[in-house]
N, C-alpha and C positions, 0 to 999 in steps of 0.2 A: 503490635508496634514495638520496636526494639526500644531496649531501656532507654541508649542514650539520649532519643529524642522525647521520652518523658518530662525530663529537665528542661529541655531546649525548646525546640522550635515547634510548636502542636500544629497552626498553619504556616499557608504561603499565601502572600500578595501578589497578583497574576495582573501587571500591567496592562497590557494586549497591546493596540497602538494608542498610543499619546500624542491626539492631535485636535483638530476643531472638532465640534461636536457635531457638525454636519457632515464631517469627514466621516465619521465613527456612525453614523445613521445611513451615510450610503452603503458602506461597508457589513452595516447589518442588512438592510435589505438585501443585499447584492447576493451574500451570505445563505440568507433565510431562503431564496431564490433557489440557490445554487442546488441546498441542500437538500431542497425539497423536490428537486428533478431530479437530484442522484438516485432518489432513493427510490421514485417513482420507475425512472430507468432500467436500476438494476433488478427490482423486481417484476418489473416486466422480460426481461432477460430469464431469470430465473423461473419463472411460470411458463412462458414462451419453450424450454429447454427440458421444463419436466413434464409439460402435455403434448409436445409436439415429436412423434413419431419420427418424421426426419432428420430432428435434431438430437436423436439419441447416438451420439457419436464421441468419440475419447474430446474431438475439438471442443464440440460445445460442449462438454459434459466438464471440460476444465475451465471454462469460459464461466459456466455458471457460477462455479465457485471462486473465480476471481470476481464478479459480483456481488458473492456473500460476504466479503473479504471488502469489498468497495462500497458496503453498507455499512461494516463493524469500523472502518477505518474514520469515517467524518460522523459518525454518532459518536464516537469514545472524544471528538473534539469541538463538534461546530456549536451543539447545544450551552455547553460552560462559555463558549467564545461569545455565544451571542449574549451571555450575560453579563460577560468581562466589555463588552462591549456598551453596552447600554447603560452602565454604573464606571465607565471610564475607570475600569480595574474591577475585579475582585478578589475575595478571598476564597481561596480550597484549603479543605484538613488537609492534614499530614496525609491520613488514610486515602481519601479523594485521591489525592496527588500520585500517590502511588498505585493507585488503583486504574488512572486514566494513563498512566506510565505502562503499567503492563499491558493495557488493550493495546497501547498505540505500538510496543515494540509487537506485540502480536502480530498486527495487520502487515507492517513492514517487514517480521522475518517470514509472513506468509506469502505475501506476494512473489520475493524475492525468488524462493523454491518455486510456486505457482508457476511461474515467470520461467522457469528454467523447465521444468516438466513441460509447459506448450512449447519450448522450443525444440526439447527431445522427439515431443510429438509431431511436428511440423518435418525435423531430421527423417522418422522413422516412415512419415508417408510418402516422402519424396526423394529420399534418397534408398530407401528398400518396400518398395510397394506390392511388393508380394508376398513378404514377410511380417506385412504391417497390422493387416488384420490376426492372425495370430499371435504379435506379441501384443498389441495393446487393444489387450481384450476386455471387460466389463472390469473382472476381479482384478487386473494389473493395474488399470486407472484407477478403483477404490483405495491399492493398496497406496501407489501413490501419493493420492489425496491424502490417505490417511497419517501417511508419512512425515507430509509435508505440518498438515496442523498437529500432530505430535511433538517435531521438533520445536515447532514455534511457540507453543504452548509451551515447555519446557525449558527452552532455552530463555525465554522472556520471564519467566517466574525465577530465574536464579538470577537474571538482568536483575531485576526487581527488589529480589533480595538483599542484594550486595550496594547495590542507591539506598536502600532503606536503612541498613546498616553505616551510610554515611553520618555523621555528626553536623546539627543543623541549629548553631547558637545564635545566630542573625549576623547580617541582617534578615529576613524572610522576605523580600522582596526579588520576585522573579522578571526579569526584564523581557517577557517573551508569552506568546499565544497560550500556551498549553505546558502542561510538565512533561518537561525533556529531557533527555540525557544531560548537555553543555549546562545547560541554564541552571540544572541543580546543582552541576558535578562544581560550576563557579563558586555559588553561594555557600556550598560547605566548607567547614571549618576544621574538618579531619582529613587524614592522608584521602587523596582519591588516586592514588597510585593502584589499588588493586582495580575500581573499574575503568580506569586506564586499560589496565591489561587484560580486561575480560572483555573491555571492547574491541582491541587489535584481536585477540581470539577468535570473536564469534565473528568475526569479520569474512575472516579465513572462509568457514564454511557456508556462511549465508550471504558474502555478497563476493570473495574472490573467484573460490569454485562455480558458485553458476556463473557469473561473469566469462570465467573460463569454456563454461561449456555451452554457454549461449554462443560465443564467440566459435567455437568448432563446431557446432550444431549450424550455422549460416556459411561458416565456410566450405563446408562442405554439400549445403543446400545451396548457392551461386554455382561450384561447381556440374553438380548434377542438372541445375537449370539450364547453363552453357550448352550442357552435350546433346539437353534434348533436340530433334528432330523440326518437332511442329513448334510454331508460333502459337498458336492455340493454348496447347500446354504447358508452354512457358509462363505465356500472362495468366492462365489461372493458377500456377504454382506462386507468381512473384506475387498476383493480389492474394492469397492466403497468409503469405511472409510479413508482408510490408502492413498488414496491421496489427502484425502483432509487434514486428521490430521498430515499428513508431510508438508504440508504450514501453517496450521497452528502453528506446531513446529516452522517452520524456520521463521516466520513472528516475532511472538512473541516474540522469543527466542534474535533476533537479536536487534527488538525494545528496549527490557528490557535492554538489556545487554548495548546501547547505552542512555539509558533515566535513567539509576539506576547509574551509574560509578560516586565515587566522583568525587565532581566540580572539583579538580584538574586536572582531567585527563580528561576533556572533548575535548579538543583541542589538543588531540595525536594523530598523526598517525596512532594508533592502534583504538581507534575510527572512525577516520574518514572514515578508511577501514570499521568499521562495519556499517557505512552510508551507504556507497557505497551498502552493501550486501541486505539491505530493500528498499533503493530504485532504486538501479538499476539491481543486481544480481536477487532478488527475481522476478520482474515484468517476465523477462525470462525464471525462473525454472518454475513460476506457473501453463504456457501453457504445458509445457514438461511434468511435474507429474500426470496433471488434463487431459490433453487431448489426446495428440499424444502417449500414454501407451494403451490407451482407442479402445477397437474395436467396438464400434459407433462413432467415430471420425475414425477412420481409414479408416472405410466403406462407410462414409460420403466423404473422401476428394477420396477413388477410384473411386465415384458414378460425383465427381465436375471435375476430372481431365481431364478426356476422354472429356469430354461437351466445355468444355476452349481452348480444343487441335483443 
């Protein structure tokens, strides 16, 4: 723990929502519900992907790990949430805090990468499909992945560093679900001018570049769709695309809209619901739109179920 908050702040008081108590009881079930289908979900995804011979493919083999990734993201928040919820507030240490702070920017700068490698992959099957099995081969997609939670890992632990290193003399009250970037960087009592500018940084390369390259990775997969020939192979290129570009809409769309909102309104209700929608709604959708729509996932869990029974 950095010196200065020795003296200062040892926890935080973690609001959650401030409402009726039968508000806050639906919201836990809802929650407890949610949670417990994500995680049934994506491990089914992920067992589905490592026994099933058909599915050993760069798609699903990134797919899986965007599941791994949709399991680490609503454990590192729902379990404290259903607590903060139940006791209408509670308290996290210092250490907690910053603890559930580095899982949570973990998961967010993994996806983001994650998110951009399946579009690359989607790019290289369909706009060079001859070329496709040779470049993303077993060792290119490991390196890949490996790439991706490296950076995330890394870049999130010096995130980490530099919030912990903020000065936290009170009050210690957090107006918000979980410890966040905003919500702590308010309550400090020291410059936060430096992770200001460590967040327009890291911004750069975990949400403008792949942004960027999601974005020419589709533009260039419309065109190639266009010039195909057959109808056939159109609709099975566009249903390949279309679910992954509908998480990637709902990912982004939610993040921005919670990371752009003037400071005023960072601590509304109507925010903190769109928390809720990236990291906990989304981890849920993503199996349902990626997978279970999917007749290689379908095929795969008819081929698991009879075997289990």
């Amino acid at each position: 723990m950095p010196e200065n908050n020795l003296t200062g702040v040892e926890d935080f008081f973690l609001l959650g929502f401030q409402g009726s108590e039968n508000l806050r009881m639906l919201l836990f079930f809802l929650l407890l519900v949610v949670y417990s289908v994500t995680i049934c979900g994506n491990l089914l995804i992920i067992t589905l992907v490592s026994t099933s011979k058909n599915l050993h493919t760069p798609m699903y083999f990134f797919i899986s790990q965007l599941s791994i990734n949709d399991i680490l993201l609503p454990t590192d928040i729902v379990p404290n949430l259903l607590h903060v919820l139940l006791n209408n507030g509670a308290t996290i240490t210092f250490i907690s805090c910053m603890a559930q702070l580095y899982f949570f920017c973990i998961a967010e700068a993994s996806e983001c990468l994650l998110l951009t490698v399946m579009s690359y992959d989607r790019y290289m099957a369909i706009c060079n499909p001859l070329r496709y099995v040779s470049i993303m081969t077993g060792t290119m997609c490991v390196k890949f992945v490996f790439t991706v939670w490296l950076l995330s890992f890394f870049a999130s632990f010096m995130n980490t560093i530099i919030i912990s290193g903020l000065k936290f003399c009170g009050p210690n009250i957090i107006d918000h679900l979980f410890c966040d970037l905003v919500p702590l960087e308010d309550i400090a009592c020291s410059d936060s001018f430096p992770i200001k500018l460590q967040i327009y940084l890291l911004s750069i390369p975990f949400v403008g570049i792949p942004s960027l390259i999601i974005i020419i990775s589709y533009i260039n997969i419309v065109r190639a769709v266009l010039q195909m020939q057959s109808n056939i192979s159109r609709q099975k290129a566009f249903s390949t695309c279309s679910s992954h570009l509908t998480v990637v809409s709902i990912f982004y769309m939610s993040l921005s809209s919670v990371y752009t909102l003037p400071k005023s309104r960072q601590t509304s209700n109507g925010n903190k619901f769109l928390s809720l929608l990236y990291t906990v709604f989304t981890p849920l959708i993503n199996p349902i739109i990626y997978s279970f729509r999917n007749r290689d996932i379908k095929k795969a869990m008819q081929e698991i179920i009879p075997k289990s029974l």
